[in-house]
C-alpha positions in Angstrom: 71.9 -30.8 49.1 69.0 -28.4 49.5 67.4 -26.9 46.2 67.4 -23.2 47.6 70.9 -23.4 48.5 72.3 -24.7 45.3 70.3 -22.2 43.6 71.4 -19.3 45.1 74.9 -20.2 44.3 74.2 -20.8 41.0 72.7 -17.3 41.1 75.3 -15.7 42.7 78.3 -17.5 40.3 75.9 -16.6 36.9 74.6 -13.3 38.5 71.2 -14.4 37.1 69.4 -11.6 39.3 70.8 -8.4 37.1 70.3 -10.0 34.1 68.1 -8.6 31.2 66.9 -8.1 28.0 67.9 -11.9 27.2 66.5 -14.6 25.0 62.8 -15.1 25.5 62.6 -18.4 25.7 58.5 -20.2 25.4 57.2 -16.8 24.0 55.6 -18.8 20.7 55.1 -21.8 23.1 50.8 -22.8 24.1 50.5 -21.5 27.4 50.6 -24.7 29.3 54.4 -24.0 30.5 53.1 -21.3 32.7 51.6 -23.6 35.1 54.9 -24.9 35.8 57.8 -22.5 36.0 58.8 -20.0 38.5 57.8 -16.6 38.2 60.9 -14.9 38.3 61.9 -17.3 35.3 58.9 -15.7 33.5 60.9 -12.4 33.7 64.4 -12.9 33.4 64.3 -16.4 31.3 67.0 -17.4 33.4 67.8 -19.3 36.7 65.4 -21.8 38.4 62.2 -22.5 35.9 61.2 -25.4 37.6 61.0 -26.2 41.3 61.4 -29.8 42.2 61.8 -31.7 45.6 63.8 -29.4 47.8 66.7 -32.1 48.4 68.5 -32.5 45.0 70.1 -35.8 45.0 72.1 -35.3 41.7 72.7 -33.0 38.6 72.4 -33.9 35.1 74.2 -31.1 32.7 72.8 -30.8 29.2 73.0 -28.3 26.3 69.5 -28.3 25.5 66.7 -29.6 27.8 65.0 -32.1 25.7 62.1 -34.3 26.5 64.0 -36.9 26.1 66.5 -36.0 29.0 63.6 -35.2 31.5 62.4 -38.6 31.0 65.8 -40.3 31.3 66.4 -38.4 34.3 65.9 -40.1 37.8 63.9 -38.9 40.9 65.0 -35.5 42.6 67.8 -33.9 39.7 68.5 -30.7 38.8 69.1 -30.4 34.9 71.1 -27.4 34.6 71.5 -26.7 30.6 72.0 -23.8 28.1 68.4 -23.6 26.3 65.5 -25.1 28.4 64.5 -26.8 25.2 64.9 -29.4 22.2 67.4 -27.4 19.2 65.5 -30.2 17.0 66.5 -29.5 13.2 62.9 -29.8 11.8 61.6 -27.7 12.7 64.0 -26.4 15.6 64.1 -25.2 18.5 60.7 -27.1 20.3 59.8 -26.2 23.3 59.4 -29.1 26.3 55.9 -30.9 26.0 53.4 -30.8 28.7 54.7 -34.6 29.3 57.9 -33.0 30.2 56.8 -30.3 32.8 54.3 -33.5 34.5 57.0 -35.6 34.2 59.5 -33.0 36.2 56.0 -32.6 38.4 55.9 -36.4 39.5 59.4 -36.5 40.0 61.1 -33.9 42.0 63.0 -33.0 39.3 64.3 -29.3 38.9 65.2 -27.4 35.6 67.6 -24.6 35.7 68.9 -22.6 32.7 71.4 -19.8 31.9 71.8 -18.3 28.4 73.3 -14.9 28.5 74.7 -15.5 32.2 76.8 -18.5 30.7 77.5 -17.0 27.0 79.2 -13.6 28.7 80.8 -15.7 31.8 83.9 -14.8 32.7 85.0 -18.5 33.0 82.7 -20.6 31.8 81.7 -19.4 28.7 82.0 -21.6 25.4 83.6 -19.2 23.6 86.3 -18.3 26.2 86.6 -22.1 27.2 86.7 -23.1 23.3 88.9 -20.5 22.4 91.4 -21.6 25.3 91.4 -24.9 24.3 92.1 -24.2 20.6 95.0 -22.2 22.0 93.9 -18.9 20.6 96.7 -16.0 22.3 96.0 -12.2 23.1 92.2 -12.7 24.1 89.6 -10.2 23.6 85.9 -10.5 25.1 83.5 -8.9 23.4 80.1 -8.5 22.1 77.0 -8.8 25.0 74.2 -10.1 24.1 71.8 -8.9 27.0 72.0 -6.2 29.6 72.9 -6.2 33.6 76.0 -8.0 33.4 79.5 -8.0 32.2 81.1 -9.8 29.6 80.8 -10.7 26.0 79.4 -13.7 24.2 82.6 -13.4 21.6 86.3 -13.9 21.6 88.9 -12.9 19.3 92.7 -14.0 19.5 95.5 -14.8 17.3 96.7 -18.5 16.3 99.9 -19.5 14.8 98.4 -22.6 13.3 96.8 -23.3 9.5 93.3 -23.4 8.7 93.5 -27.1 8.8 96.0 -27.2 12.1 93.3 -25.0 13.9 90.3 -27.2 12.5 92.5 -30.5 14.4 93.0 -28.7 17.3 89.1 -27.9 17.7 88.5 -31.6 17.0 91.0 -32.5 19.3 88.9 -30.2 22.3 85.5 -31.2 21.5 85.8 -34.8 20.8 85.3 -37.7 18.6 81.6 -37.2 18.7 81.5 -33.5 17.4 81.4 -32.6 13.5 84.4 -30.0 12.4 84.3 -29.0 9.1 86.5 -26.1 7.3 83.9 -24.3 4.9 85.6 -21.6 3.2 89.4 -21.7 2.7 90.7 -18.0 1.3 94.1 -18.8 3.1 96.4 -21.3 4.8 96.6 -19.4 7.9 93.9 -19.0 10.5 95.7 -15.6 11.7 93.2 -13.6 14.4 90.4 -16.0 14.9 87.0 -14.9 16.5 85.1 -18.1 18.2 81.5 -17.2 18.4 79.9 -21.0 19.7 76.7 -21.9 19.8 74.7 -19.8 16.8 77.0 -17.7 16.1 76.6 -17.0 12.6 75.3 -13.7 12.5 76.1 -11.1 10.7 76.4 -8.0 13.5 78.5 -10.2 15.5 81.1 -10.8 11.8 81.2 -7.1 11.9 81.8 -6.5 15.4 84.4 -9.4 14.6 85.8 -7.8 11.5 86.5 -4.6 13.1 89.1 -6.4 15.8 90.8 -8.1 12.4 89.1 -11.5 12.1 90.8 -13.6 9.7 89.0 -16.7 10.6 85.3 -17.4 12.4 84.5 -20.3 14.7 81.1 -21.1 15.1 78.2 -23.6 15.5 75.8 -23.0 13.0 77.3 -21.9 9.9 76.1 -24.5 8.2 73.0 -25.8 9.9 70.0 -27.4 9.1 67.5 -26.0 11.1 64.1 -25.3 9.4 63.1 -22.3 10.5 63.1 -19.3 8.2 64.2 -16.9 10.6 67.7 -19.0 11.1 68.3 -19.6 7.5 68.3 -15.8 6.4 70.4 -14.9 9.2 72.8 -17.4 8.2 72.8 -16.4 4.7 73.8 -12.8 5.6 76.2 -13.9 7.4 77.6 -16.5 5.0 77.4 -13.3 2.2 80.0 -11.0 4.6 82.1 -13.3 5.2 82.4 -14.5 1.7 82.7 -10.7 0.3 85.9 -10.3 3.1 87.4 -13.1 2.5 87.0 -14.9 6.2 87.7 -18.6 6.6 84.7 -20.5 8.6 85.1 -23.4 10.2 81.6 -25.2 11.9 81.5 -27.1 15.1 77.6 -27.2 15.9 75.2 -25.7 17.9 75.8 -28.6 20.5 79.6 -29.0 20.0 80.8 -25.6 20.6 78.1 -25.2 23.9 79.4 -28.7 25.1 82.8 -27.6 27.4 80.3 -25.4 29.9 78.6 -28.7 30.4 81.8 -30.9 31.0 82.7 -28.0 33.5 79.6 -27.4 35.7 79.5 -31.3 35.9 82.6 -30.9 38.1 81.6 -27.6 39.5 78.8 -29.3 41.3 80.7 -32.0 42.4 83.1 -30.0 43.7 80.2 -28.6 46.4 79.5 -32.7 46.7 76.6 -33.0 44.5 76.6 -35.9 42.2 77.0 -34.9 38.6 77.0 -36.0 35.1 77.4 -34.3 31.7 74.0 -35.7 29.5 75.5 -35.6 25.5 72.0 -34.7 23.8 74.1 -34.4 20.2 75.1 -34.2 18.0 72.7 -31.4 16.8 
């Protein structure tokens, strides 16, 4: 399949062109990456960020990029992932080494990324896709997190399960391999649950939450052990609402919550007859 034609599908189904005002991915990064990516990519930090050979023999889905993946991956693949980088805990969140970009260089192989376009997805998103798969009823989207396109990054819906009943059925979604822990337990009910995945444990979005009755907050990085200072005082904030209202929290990891998008563009590429495999790169 030709690169420019899988691209511009993935384009059209993410609507990567309007985004804006997203994640800016590389920003603290050396220079070096500049060489390598696309130039709209610098912009929008979104869509194609590396140009490979222009037949793509496979795709290789990921949550986060990491060097390790690009030098497991074969000649001629498009990674398609989340964060076009490593969510390493110490310190976190590193960006590709040069290796990686020379590596991509040598082989034909293509990066593309969507943050924002997947988080707000009308589809696709984890939160919508984890949320459905909990079972969560009466859905509400909300909360963007970048400009140009619908959507919202969060859901909120009711559940007529426990705490511990709803913490099952999220470990019965994501799989043996992902972490679920229940941290706070104010009640036996989980009642109107908001599922924020990925790093969701931030304080606006609890109060965007709180304001549509959340009882009980799904996320990935309520408890977390990334390094950086920035992380841990958002989380703390966020840990401090939710203790002073009384909300239950329940962790699934960064990884575990952003894994379903993964599982389903796997077979969304396969579907248009492009070979395809999920890449775990967890747990994180």
């Amino acid at each position: 399949m030709r690169l420019d034609e899988v691209v511009a599908e993935l384009d059209a189904y993410f609507r990567v062109p309007d985004v804006s005002d997203d994640a800016r991915w590389y920003e603290q990064a050396e220079p070096y990456w500049r060489e390598y990516v696309e130039p709209a990519w610098v912009e929008r930090r979104n869509g194609l960020m590396v140009r490979g050979a222009e037949e793509v023999d496979r795709a290789a889905t990921c949550v986060f990029a990491s060097d390790a993946i690009v030098a497991a991956a074969e000649p001629r693949t498009l990674i398609f992932c989340e964060h076009p980088l490593d969510f390493a805990d110490v310190p976190g969140f590193m960006p590709l080494s040069q290796s990686s970009f020379e590596t991509m260089r040598e082989r034909g192989i293509s990066l593309y990324n969507v943050h924002a376009p997947l988080d707000m997805h009308a589809e696709v998103s984890p939160s919508r896709l984890l949320a459905n798969g909990i079972g969560l009823e009466h859905l509400e989207e909300y909360f963007p997190i970048a400009e140009g396109i619908p959507g919202g990054a969060a859901i909120v819906g009711d559940s007529r399960l426990s705490l511990e009943g709803l913490a099952d059925a999220v470990r019965g979604f994501l799989g043996d391999e992902i972490k679920v822990h229940v941290l706070t337990r104010p009640r036996q009910e989980a009642g109107r649950v908001a599922v924020v995945a990925g790093g969701g444990a931030l304080r606006e979005i609890l109060e965007a939450s709180l304001e549509r009755g959340c009882q009980t907050y799904v996320t990935g990085n309520a408890a977390t052990n990334c390094e950086l200072d920035f992380v841990q005082k958002e989380v703390r904030a966020f840990r401090e609402l939710a203790e002073q209202e009384g909300v239950a929290l329940i962790d699934a990891m960064h990884y575990g919550t952003e894994k379903p998008p993964q599982l389903a563009m796997a077979e969304w590429f396969r579907v248009r007859g492009l070979e395809a495999e999920f890449t775990p790169d967890g747990p994180k």
